[in-house]
ZABAMI-574249 format. One record per residue: residue number from 1; residue in one letter; x, y negated, z negated of N, C-alpha, C in turn. Coordinates in Angstrom, 1 decimal. Atoms other than C-alpha are relative to their C-alpha. Example, Ala and Ser with C-alpha at 12.3 -4.5 7.8 and 13.67 -1.06 7.14 Angstrom:
   n res   n.xx   n.yy   n.zz  ca.xx  ca.yy  ca.zz   c.xx   c.yy   c.zz
   1   a    0.9    1.2    0.0   12.3    4.5   -7.8    0.9   -1.2    0.0
   2   s   -0.9    1.1    0.0   13.7    1.1   -7.1   -0.8   -1.1   -0.8
***
This chain:
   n res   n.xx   n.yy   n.zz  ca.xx  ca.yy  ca.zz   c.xx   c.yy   c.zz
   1   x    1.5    0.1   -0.2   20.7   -0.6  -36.2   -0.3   -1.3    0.6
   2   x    0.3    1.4   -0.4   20.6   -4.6  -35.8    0.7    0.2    1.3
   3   x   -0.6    0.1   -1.3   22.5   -4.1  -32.3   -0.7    0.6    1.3
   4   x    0.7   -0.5   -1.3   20.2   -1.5  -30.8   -1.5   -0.3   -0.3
   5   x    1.3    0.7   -0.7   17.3   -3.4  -31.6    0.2   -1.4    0.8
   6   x   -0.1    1.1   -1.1   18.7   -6.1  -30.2    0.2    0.0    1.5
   7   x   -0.4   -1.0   -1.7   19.8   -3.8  -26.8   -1.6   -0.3    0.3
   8   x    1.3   -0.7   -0.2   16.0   -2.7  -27.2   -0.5   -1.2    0.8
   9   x    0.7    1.1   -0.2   14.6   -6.4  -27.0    0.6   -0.3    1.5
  10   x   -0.8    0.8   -1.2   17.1   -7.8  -24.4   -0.7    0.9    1.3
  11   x    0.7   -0.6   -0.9   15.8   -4.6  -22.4   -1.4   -0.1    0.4
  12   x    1.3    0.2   -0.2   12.5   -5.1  -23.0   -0.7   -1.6    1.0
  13   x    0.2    1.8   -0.2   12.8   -9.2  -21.7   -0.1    0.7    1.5
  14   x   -0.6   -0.1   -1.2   14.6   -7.7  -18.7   -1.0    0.4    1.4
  15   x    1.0   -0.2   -0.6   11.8   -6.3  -17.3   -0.7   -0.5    1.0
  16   x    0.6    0.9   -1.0    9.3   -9.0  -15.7    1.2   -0.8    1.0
  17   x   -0.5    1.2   -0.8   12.3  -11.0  -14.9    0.7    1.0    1.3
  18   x   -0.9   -1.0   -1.6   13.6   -7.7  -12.3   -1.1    0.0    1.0
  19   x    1.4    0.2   -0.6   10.0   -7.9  -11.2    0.4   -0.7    1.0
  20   x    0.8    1.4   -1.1    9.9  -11.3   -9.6    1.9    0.1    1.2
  21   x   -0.9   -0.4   -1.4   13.5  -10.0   -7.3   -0.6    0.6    1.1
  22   x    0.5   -0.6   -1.5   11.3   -8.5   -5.1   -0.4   -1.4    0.6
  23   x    0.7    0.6   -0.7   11.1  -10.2   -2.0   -0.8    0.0    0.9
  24   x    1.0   -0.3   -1.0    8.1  -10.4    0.3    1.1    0.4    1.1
  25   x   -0.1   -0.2   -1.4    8.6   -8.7    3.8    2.0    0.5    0.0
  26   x   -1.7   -0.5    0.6   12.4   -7.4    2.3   -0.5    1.2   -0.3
  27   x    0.6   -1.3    0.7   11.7   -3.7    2.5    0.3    1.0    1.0
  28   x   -0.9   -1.5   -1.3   13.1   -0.3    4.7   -1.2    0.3    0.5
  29   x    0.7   -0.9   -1.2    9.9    1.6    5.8   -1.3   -0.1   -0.5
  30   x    1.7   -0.6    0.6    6.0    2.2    4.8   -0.4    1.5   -0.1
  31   x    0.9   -1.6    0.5    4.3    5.4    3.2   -1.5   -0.8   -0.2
  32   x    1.1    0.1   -0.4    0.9    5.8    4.6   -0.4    1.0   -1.3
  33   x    0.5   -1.3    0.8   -1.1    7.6    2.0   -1.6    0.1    0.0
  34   x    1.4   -0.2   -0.1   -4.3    9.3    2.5   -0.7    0.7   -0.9
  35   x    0.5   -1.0    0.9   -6.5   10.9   -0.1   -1.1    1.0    1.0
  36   x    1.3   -0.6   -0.7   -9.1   13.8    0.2   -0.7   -0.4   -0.8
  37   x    1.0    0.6    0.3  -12.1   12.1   -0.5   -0.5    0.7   -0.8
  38   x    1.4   -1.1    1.1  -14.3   15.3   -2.3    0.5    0.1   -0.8
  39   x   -0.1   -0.6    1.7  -11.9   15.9   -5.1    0.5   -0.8   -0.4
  40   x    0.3    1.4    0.2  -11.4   12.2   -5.3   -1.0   -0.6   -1.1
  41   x    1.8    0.3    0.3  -15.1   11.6   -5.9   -0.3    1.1   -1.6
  42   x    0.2   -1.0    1.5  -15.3   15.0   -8.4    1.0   -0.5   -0.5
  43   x   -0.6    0.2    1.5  -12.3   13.8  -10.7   -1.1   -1.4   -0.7
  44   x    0.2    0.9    0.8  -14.1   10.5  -10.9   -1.6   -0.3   -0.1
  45   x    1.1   -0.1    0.7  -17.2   11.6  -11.6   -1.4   -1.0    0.9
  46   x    1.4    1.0   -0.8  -19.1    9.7   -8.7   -1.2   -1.0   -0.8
  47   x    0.6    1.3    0.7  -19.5    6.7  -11.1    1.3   -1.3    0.1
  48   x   -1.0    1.0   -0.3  -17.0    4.3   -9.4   -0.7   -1.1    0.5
  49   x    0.2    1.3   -0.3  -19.6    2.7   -7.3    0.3   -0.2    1.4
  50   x   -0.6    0.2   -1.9  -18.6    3.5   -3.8   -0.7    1.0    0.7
  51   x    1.0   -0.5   -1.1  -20.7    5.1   -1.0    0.8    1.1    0.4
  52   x   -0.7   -1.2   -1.2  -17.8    7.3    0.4   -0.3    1.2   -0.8
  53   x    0.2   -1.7    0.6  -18.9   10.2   -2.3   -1.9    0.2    0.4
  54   x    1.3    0.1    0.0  -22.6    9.9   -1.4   -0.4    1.1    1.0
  55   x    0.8   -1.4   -0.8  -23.9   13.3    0.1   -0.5   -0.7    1.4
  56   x    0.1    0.2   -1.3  -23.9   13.3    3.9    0.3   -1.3    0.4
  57   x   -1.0    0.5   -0.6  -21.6   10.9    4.5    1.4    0.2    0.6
  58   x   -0.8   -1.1   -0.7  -19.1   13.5    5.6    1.6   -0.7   -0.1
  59   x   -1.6    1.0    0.4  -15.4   11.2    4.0    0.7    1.3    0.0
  60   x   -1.1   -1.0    0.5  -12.6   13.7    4.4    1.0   -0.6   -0.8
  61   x   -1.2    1.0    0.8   -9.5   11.6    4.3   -0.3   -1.2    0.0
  62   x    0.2    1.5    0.3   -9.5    8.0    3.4    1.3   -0.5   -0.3
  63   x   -1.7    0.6    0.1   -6.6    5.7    3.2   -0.2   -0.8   -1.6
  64   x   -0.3    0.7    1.2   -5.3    4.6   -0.1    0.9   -0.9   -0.1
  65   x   -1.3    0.9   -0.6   -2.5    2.6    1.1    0.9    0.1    0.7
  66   x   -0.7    0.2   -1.0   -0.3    1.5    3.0    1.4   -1.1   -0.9
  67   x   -0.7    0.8    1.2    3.0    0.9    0.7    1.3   -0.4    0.7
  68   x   -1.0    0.1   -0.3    6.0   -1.1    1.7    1.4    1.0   -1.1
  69   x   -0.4   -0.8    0.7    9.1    0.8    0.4    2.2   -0.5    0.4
  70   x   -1.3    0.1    0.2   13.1    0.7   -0.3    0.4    1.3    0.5
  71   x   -0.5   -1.7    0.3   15.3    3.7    0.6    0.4    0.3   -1.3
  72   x    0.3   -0.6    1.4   15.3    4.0   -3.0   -0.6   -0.8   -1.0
  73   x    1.6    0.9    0.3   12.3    2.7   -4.7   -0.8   -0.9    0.8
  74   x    0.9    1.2   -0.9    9.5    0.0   -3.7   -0.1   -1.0   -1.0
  75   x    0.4    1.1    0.4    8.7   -3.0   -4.4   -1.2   -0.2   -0.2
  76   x    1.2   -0.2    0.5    5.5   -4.4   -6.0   -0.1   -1.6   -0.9
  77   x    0.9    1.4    0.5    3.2   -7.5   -6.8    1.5   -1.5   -0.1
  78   x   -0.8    1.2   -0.3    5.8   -9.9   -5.1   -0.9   -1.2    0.4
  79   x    0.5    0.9   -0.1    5.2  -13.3   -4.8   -0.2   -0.4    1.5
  80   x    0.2    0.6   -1.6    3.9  -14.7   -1.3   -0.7   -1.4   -0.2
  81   x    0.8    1.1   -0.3    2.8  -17.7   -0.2   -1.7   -0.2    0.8
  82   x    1.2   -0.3   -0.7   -0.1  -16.3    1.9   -0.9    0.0   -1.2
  83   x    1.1   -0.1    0.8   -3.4  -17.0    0.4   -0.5    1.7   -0.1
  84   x    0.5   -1.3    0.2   -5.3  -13.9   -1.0   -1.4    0.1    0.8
  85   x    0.9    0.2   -0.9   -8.2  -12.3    1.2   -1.4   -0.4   -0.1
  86   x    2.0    0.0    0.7  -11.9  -13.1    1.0   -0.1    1.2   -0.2
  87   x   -0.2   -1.2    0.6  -13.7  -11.0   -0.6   -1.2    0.8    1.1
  88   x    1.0   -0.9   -1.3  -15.9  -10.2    3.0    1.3    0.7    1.0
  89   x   -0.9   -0.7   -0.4  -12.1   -9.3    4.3    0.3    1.1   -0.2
  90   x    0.1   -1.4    1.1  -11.9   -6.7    1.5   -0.9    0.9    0.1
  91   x    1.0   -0.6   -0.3  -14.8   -5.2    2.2   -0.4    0.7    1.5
  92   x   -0.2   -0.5   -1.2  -14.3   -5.1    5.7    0.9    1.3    0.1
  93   x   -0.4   -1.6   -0.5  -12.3   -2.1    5.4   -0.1    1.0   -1.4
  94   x    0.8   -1.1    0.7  -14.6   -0.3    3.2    0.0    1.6    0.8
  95   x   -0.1   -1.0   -1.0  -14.9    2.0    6.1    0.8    1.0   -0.3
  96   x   -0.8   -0.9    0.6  -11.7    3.6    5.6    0.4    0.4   -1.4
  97   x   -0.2    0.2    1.7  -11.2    2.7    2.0   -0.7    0.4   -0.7
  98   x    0.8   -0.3    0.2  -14.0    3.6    0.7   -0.7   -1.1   -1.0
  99   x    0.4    1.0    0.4  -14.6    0.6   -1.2    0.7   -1.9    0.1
 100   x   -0.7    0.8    0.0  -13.6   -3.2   -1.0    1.0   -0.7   -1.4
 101   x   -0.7   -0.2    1.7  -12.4   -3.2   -4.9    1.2    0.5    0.7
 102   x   -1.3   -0.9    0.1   -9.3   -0.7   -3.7    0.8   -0.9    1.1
 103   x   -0.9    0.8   -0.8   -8.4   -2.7   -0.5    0.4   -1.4   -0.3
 104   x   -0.7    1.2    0.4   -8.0   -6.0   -2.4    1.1    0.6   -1.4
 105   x   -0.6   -0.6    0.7   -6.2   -3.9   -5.2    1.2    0.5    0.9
 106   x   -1.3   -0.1   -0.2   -3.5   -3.0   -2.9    0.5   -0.7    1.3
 107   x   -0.4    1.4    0.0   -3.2   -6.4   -1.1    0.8   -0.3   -1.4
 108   x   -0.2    0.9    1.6   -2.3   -7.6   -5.0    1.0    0.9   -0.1
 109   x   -0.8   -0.9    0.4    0.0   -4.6   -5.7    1.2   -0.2    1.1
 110   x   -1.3    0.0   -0.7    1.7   -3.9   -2.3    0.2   -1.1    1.2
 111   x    0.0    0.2   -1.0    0.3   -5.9    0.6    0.6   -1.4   -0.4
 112   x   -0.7    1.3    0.3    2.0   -9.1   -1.2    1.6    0.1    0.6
 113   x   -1.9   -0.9   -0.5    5.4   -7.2   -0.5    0.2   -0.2    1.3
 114   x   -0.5   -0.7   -1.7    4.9   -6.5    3.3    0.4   -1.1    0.5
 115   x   -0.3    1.1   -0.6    5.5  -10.5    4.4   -1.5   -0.7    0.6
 116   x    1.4    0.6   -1.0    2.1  -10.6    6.2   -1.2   -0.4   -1.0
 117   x    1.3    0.9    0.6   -1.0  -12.6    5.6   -1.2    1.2   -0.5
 118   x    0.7   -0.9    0.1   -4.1  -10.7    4.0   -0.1    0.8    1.2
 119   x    0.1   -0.7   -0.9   -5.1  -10.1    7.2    0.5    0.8    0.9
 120   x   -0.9   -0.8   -0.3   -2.3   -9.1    8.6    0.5    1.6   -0.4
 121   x    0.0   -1.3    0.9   -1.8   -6.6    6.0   -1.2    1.1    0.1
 122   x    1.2   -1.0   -0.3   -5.2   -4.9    6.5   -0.2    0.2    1.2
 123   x   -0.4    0.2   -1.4   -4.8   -5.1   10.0    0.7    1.4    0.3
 124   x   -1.2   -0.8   -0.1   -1.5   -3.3    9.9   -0.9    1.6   -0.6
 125   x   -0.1   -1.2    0.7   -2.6   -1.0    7.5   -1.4    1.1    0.9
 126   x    0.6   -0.8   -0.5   -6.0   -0.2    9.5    0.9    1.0    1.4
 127   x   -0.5   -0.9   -1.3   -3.7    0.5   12.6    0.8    1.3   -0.3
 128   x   -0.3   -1.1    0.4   -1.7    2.9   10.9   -0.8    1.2   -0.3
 129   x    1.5   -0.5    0.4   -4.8    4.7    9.2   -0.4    0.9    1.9
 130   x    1.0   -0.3   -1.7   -6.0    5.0   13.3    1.1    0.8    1.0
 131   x   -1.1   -0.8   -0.7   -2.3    6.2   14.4   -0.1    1.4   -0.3
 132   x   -0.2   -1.2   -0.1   -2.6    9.2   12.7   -1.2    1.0    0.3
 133   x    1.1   -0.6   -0.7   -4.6   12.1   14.3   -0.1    0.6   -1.2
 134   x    0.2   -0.8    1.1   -5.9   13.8   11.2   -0.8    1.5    0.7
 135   x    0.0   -1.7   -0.4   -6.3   18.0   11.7   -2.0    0.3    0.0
 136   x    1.7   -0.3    0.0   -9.8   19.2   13.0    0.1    1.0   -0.7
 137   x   -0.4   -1.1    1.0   -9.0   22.1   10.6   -1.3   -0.3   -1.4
 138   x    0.7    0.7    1.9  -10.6   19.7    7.4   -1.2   -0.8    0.5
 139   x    1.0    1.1   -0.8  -13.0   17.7    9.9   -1.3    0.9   -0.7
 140   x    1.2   -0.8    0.0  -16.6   18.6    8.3    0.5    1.5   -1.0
 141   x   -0.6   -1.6    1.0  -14.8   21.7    5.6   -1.7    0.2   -0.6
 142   x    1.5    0.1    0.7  -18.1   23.1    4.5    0.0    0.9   -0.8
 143   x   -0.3   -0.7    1.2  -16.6   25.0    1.8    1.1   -0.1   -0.4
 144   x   -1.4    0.3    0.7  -13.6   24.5   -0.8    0.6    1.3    0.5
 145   x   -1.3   -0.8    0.4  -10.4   26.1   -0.5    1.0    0.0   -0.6
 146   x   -0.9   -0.3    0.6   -7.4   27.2   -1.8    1.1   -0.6    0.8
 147   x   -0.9    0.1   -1.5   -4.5   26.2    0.9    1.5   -0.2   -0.9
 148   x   -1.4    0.4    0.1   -0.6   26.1    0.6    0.3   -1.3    0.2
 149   x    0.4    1.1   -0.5    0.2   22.6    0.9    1.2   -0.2    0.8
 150   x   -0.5    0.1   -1.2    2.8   23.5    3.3   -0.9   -0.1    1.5
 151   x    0.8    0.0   -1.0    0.0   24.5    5.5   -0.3   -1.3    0.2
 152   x    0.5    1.2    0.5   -1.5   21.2    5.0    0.6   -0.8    1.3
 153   x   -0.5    0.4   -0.9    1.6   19.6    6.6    0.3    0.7    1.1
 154   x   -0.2   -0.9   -1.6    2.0   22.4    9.4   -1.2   -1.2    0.4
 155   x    1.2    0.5   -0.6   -1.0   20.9   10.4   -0.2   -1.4    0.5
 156   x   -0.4    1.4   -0.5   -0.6   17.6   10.2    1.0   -0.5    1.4
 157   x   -1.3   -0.2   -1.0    2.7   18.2   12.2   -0.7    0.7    1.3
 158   x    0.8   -0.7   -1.6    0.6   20.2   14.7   -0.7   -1.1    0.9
 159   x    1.4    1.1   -1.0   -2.0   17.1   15.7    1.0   -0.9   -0.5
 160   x   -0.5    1.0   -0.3    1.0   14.7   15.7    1.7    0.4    0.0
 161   x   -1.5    0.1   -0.4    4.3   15.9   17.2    1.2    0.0   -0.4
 162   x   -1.4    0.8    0.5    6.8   13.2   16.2    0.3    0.2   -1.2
 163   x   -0.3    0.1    1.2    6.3   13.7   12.5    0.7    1.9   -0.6
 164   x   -0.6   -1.2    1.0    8.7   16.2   10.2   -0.6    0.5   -1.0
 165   x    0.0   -1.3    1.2    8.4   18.9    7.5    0.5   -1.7   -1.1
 166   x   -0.1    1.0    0.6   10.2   15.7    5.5    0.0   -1.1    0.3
 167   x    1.0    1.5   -0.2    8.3   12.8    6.9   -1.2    0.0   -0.8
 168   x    1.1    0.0    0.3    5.3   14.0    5.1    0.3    0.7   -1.5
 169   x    0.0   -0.8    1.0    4.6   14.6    1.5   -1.1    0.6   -0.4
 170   x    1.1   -0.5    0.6    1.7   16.3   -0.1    0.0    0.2   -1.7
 171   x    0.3    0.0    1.6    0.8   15.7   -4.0   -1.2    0.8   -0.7
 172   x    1.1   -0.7    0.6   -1.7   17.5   -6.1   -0.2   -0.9   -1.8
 173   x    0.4    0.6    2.0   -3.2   16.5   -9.7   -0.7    1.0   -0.3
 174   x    0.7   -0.9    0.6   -3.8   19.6  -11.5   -0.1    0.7    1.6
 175   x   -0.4   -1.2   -0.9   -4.4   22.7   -8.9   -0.9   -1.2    1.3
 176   x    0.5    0.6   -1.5   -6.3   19.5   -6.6    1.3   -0.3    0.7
 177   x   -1.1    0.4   -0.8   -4.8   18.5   -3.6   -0.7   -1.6   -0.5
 178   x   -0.4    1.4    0.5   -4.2   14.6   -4.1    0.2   -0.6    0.9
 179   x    0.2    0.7   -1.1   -3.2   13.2   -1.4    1.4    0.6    1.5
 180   x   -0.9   -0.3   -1.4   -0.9   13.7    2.2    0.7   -1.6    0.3
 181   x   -1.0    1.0   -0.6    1.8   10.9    2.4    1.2   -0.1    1.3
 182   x   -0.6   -0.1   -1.7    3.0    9.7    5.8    1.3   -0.8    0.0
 183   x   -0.8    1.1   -0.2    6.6    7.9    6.2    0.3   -0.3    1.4
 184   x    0.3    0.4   -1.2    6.2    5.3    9.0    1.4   -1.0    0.0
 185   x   -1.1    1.6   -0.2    9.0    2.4   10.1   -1.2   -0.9    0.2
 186   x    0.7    1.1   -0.1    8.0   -0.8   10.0   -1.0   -0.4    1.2
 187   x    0.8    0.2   -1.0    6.7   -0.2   13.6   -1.3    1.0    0.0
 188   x    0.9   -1.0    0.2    4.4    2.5   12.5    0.3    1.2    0.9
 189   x   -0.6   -1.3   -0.9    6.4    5.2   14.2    0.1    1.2   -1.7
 190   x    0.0   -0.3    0.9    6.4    8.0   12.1    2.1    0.4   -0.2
 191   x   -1.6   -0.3    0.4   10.1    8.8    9.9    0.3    1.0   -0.9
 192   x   -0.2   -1.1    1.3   11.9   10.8    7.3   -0.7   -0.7   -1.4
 193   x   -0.5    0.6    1.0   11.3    9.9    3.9    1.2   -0.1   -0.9
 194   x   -1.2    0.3    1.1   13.6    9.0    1.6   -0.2    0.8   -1.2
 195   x    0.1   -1.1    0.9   14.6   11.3   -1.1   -1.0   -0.3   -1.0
 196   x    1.1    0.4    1.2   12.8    9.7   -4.1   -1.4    0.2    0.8
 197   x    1.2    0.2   -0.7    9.4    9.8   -1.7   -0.3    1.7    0.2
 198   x    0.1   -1.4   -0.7   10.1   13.6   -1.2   -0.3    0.9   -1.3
 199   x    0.2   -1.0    1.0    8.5   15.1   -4.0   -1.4    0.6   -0.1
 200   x    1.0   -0.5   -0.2    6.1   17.6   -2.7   -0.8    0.6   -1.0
 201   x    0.6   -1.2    1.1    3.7   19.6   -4.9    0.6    1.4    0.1
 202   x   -0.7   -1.3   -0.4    5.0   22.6   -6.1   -0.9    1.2   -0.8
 203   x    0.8   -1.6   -0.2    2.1   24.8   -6.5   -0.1    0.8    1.2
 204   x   -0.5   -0.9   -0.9    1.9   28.0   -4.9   -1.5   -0.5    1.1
 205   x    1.2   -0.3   -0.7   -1.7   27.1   -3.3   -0.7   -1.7   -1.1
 206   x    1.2    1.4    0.8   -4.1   23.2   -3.9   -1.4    0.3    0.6
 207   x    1.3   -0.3   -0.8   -7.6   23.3   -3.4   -0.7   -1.0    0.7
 208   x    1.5    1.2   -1.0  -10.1   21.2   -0.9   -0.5   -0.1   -0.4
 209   x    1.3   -0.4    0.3  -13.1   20.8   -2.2   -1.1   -0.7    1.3
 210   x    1.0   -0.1   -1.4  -16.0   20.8    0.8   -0.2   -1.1   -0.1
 211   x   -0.4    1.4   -0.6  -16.2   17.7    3.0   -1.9    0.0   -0.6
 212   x    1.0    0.8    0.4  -19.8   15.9    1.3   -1.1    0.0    0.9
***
């Protein structure tokens, strides 16, 4: 018993200190991840505090990050030397974000990882965000549905070419859809993902809920 608590502890130490191996700008590819904004807004009860749920403001998708990545795991809240962004930088990409709270929240998480300066990182992340053509299919939905969330990515794949069946994932929480993950190379070309990244939802059918 004295040996596997002592395993336990040694494991438990081990932790922070595998942390701080991540190195900035040391990383294989980026997953773009987009949420749908409506069932977003309904899980969280449109008491977050952010404009993008606010009736006739019409938010489909919105970007939730832009995550550096390993071909098997990611890395996360690495240490950089770049200062952290103002907090009028953060806010600057409210726009897509939907609030400046989430865009300094993954600066601090991932965008410490990518090597680049705040700005850089929000930068990057807006041009990505702007690379992909999102489906006039969901543009304005003015009623929930039901959808396959293969369709989802047909679709995706329809209004952008270059990208695969597994370049893109699609998640759900509970029968919502959750979000559409994009894997990009470092140049923001779109790619495969990597197996650990490839874990689609496997309901038969996620729902929309109508664009706001």
């Amino acid at each position: 018993m004295r040996q596997l608590i002592f395993a336990a502890i040694l494991a438990a130490g081990a932790g922070p200190a595998a942390a701080q191996t991540h190195v900035a700008g040391d990383f294989d590819y980026y997953v773009l991840a987009l949420s749908w904004s409506p069932n977003w807004c309904a899980s969280a009860n449109d008491k977050r505090g952010t404009t993008q749920c606010d009736v006739g403001r019409k938010v489909d998708f919105n970007l939730h990050g832009l995550w550096p990545q390993y071909e098997d795991g990611w890395p996360a809240n690495c240490r950089t030397s770049e200062r952290d962004p103002a907090r009028r930088e953060s806010e600057g990409m409210a726009d897509i974000m939907g609030s400046g709270g989430l865009a300094w929240y993954q600066w601090q998480k991932h965008g410490r990882c990518s090597g680049l300066s705040a700005a850089g990182y929000y930068e990057t992340m807006r041009d990505a965000f702007e690379a992909v053509a999102l489906p006039d299919y969901f543009v304005d939905l003015d009623r929930d549905i039901s959808i396959p969330p293969a369709l989802i990515e047909d679709a995706f794949i329809e209004y952008n070419p270059a990208m695969t069946a597994d370049g893109i994932t699609v998640t759900c929480k509970g029968e919502d859809l959750q979000e559409v993950r994009i894997c990009l190379t470092k140049d923001l070309k779109p790619r495969d993902c990597a197996p650990d990244v490839r874990r689609d939802c496997s309901r038969d059918a996620v729902i929309m809920e109508k664009v706001r």
